[in-house]
N, CA, C and O atoms as CSV, one atom per row, in Angstrom:
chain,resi,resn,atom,element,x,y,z
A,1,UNK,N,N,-93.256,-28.659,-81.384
A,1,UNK,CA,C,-92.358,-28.054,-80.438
A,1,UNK,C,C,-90.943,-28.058,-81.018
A,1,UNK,O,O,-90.536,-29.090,-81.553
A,2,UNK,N,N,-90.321,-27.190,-80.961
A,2,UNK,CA,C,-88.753,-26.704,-81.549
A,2,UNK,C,C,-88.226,-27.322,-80.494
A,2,UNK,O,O,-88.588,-27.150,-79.330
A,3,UNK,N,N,-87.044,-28.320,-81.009
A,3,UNK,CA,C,-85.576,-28.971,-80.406
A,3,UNK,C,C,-84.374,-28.498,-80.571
A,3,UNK,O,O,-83.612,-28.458,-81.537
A,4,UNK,N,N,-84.303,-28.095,-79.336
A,4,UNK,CA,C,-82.840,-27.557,-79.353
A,4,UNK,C,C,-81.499,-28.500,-79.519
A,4,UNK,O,O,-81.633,-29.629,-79.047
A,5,UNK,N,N,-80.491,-28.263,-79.995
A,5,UNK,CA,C,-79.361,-29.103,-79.826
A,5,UNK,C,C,-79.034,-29.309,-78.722
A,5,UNK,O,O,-78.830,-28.326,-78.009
A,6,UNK,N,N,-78.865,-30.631,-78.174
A,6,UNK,CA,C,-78.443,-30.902,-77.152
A,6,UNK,C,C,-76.652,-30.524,-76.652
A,6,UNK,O,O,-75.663,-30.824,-77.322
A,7,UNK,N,N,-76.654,-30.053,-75.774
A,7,UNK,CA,C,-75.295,-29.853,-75.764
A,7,UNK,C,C,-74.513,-30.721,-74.593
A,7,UNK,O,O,-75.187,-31.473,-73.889
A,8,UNK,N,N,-73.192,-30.620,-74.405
A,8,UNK,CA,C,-72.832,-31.977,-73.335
A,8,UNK,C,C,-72.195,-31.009,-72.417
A,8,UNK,O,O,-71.743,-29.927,-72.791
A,9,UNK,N,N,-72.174,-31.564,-70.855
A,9,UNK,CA,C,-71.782,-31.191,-70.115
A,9,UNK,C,C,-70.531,-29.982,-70.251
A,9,UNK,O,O,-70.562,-28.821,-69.843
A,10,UNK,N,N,-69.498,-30.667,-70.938
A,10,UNK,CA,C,-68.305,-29.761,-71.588
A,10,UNK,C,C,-68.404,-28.670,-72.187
A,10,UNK,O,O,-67.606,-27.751,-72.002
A,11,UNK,N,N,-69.575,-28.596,-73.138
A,11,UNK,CA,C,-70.047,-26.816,-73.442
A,11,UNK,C,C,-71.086,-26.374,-72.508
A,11,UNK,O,O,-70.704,-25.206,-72.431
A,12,UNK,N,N,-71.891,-26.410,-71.904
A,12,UNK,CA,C,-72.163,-25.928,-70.869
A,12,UNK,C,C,-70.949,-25.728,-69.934
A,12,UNK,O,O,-71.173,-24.574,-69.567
A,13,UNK,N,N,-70.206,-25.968,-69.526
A,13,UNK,CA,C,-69.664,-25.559,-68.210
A,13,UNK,C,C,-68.116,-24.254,-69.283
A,13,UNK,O,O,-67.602,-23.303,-68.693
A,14,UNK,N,N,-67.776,-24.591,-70.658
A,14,UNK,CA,C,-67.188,-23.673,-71.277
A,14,UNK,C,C,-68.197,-22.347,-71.666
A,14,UNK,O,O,-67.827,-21.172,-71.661
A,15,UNK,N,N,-69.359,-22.764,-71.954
A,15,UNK,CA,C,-70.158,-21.251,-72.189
A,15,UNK,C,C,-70.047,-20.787,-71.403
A,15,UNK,O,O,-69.866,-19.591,-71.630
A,16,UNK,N,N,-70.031,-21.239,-69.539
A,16,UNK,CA,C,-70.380,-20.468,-67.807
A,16,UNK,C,C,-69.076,-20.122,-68.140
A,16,UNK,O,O,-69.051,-18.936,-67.813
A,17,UNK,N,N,-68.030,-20.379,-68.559
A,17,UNK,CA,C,-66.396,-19.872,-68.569
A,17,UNK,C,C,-66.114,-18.822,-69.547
A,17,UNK,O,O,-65.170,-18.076,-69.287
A,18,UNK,N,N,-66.785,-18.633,-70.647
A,18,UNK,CA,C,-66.891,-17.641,-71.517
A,18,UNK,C,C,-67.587,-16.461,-70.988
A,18,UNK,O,O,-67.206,-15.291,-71.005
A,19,UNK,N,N,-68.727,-16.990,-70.492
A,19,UNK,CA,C,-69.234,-15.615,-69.844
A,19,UNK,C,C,-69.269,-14.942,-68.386
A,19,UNK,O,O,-69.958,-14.079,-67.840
A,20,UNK,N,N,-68.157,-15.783,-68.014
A,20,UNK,CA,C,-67.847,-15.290,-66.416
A,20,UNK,C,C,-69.145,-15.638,-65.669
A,20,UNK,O,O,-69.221,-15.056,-64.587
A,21,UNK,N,N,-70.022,-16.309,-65.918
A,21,UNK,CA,C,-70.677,-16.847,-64.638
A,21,UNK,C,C,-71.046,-18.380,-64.702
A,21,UNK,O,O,-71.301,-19.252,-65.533
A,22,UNK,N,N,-70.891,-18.147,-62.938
A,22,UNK,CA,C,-70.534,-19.352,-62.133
A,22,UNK,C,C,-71.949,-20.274,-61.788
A,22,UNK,O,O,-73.003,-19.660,-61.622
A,23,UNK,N,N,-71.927,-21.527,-61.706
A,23,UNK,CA,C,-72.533,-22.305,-61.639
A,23,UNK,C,C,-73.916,-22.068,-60.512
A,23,UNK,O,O,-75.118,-22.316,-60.609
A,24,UNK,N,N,-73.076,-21.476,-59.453
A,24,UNK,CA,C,-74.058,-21.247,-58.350
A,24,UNK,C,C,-74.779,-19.890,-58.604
A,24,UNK,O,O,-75.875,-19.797,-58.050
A,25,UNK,N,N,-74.361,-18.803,-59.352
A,25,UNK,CA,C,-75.199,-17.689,-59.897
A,25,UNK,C,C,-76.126,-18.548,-60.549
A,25,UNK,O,O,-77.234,-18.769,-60.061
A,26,UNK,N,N,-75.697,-19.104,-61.748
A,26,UNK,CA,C,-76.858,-19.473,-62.436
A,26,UNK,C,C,-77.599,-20.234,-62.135
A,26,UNK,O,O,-78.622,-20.229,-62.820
A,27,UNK,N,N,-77.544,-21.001,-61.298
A,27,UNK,CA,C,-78.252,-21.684,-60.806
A,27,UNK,C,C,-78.904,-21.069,-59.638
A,27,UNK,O,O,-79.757,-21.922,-59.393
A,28,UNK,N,N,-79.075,-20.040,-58.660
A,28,UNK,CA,C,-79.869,-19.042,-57.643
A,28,UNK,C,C,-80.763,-18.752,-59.385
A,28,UNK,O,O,-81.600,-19.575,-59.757
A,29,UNK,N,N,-80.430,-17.567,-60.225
A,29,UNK,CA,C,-81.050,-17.032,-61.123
A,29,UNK,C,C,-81.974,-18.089,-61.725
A,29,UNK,O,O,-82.977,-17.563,-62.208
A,30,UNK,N,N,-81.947,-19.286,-61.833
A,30,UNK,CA,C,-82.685,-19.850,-62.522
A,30,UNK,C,C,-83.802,-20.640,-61.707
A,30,UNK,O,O,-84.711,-21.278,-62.237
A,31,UNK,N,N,-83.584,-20.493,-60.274
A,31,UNK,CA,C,-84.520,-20.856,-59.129
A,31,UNK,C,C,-84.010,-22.567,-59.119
A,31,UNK,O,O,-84.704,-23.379,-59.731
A,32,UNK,N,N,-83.248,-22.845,-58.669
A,32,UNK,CA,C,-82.378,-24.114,-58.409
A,32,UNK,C,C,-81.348,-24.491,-57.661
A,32,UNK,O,O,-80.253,-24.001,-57.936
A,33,UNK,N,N,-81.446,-25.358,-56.650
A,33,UNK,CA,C,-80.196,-25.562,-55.829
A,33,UNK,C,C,-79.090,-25.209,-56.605
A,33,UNK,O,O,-79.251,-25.574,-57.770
A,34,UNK,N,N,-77.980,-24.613,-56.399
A,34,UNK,CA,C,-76.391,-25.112,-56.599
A,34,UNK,C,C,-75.975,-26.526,-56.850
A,34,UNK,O,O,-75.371,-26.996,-57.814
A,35,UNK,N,N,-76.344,-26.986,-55.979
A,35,UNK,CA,C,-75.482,-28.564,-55.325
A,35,UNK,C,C,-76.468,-29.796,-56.521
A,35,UNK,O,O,-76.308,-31.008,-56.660
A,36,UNK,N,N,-77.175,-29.123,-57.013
A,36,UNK,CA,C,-77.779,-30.450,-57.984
A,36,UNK,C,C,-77.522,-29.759,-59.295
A,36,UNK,O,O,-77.423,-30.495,-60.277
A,37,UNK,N,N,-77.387,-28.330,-59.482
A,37,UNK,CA,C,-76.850,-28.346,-60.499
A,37,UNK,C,C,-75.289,-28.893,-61.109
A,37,UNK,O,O,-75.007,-29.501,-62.142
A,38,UNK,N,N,-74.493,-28.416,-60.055
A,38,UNK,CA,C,-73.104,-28.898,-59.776
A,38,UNK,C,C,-73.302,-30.614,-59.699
A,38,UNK,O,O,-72.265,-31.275,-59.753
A,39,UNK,N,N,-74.471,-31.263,-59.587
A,39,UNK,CA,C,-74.276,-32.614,-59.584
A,39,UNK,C,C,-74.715,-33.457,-60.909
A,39,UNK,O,O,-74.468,-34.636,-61.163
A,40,UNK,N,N,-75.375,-32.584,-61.608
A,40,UNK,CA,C,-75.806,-32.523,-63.369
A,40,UNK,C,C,-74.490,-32.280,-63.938
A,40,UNK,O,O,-74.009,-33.016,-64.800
A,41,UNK,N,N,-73.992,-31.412,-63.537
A,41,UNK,CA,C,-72.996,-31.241,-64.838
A,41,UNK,C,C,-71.392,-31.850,-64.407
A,41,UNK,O,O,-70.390,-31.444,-64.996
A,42,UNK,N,N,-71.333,-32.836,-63.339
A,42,UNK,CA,C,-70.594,-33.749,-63.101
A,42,UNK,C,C,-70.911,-35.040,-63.631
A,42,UNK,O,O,-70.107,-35.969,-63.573
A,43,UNK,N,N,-72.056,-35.141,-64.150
A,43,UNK,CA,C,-73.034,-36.455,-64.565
A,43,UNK,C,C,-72.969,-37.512,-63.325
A,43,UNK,O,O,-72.980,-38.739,-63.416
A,44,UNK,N,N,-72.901,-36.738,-62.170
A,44,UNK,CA,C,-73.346,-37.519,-60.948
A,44,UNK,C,C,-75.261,-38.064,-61.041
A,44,UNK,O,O,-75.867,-39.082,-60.706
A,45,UNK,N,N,-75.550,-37.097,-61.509
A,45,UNK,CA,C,-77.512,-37.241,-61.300
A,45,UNK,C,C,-77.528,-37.388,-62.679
A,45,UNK,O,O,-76.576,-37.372,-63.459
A,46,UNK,N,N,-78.428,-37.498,-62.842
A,46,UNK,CA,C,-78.753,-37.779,-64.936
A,46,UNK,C,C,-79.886,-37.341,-65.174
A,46,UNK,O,O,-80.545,-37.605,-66.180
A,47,UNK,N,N,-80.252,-36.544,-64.159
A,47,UNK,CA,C,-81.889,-36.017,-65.030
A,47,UNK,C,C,-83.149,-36.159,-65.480
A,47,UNK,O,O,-83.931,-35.607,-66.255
A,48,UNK,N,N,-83.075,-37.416,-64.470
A,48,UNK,CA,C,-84.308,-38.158,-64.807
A,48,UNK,C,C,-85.464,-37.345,-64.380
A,48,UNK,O,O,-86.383,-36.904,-65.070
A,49,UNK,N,N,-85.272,-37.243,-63.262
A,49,UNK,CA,C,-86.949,-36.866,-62.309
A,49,UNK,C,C,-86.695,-34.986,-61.819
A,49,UNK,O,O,-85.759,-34.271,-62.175
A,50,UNK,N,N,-87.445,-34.743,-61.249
A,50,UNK,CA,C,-87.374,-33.681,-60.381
A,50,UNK,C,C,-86.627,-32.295,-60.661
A,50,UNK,O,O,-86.503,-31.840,-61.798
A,51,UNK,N,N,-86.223,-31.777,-59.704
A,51,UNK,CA,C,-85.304,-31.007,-60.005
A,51,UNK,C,C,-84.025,-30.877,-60.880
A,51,UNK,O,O,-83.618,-29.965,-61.600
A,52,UNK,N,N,-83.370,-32.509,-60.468
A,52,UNK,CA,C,-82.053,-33.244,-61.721
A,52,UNK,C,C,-82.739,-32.309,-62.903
A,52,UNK,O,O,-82.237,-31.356,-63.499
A,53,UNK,N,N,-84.193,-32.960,-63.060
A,53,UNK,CA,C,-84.793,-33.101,-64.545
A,53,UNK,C,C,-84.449,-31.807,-65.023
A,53,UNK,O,O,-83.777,-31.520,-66.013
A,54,UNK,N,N,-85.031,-31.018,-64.140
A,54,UNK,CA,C,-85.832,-29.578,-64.867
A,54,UNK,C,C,-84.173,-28.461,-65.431
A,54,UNK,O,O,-84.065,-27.665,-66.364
A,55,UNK,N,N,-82.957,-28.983,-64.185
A,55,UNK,CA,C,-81.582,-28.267,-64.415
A,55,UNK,C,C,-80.934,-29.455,-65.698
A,55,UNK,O,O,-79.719,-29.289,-65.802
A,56,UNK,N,N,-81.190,-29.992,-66.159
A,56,UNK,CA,C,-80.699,-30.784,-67.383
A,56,UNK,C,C,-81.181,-30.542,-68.808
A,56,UNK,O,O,-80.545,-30.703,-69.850
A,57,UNK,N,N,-82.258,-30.181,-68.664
A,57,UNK,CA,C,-83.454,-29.729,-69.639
A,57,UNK,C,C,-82.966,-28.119,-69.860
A,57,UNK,O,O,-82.724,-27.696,-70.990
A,58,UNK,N,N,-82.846,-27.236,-68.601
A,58,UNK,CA,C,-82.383,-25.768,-68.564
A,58,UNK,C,C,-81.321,-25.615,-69.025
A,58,UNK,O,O,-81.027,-24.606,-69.666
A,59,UNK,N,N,-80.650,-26.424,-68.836
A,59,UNK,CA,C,-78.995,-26.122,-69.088
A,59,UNK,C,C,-78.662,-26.847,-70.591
A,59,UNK,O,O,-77.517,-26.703,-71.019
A,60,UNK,N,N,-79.705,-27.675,-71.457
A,60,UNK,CA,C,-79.783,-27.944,-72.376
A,60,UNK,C,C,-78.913,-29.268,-72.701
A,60,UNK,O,O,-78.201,-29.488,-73.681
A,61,UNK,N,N,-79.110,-29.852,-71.897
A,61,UNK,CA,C,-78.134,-31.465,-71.913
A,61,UNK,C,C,-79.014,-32.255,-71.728
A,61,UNK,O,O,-78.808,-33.211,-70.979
A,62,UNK,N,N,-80.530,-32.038,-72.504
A,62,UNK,CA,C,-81.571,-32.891,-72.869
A,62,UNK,C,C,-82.962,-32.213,-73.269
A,62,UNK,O,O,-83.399,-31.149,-72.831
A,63,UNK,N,N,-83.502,-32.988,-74.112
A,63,UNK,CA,C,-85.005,-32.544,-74.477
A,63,UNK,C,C,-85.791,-32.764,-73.345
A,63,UNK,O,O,-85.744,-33.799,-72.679
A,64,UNK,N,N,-86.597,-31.693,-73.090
A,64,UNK,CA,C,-87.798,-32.403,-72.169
A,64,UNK,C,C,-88.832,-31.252,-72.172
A,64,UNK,O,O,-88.757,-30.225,-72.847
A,65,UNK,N,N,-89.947,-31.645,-71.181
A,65,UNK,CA,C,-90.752,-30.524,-70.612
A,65,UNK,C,C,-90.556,-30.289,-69.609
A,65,UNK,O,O,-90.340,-31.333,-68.993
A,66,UNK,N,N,-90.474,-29.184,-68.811
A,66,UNK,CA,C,-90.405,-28.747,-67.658
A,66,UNK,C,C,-92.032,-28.561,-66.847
A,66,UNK,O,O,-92.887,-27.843,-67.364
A,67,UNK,N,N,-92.209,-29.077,-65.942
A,67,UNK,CA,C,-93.444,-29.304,-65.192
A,67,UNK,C,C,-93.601,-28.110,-64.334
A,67,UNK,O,O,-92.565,-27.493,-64.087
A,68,UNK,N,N,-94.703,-27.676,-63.840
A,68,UNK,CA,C,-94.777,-26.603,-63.312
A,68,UNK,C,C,-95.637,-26.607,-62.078
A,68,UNK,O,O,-96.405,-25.752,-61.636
A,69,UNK,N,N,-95.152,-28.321,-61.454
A,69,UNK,CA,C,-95.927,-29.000,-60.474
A,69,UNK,C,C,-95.184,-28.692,-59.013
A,69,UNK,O,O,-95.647,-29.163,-57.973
């Protein structure tokens, strides 16, 4: 399986600023609350389980698998 570079909160939220979209677009588009994505990239949640997981993994501020449970 190919690993992506992990990137940190700070380029994720400068790429959403480069390309004019906002946290809560991308996050509707990617089938994900707002409010836990916005809580990932505050490093309020860390991504362990659940949903955290799957928007930490998406947004590329960790390796993982995404479950399709």
């Amino acid at each position: 399986m190919k690993q992506n570079k992990i990137r940190t909160r700070e380029e994720v939220l400068k790429d959403f600023e480069k390309k004019g979209v906002s946290i809560r677009c991308w996050a509707l588009e990617n089938g994900l609350p707002p409010s836990i994505v916005r809580l990932v990239l505050k490093g309020k949640l860390t991504g362990r389980i659940g949903k955290s997981h799957k928007a930490a993994v998406m947004l590329g501020l960790k390796n993982g698998e995404i479950s399709q449970k």
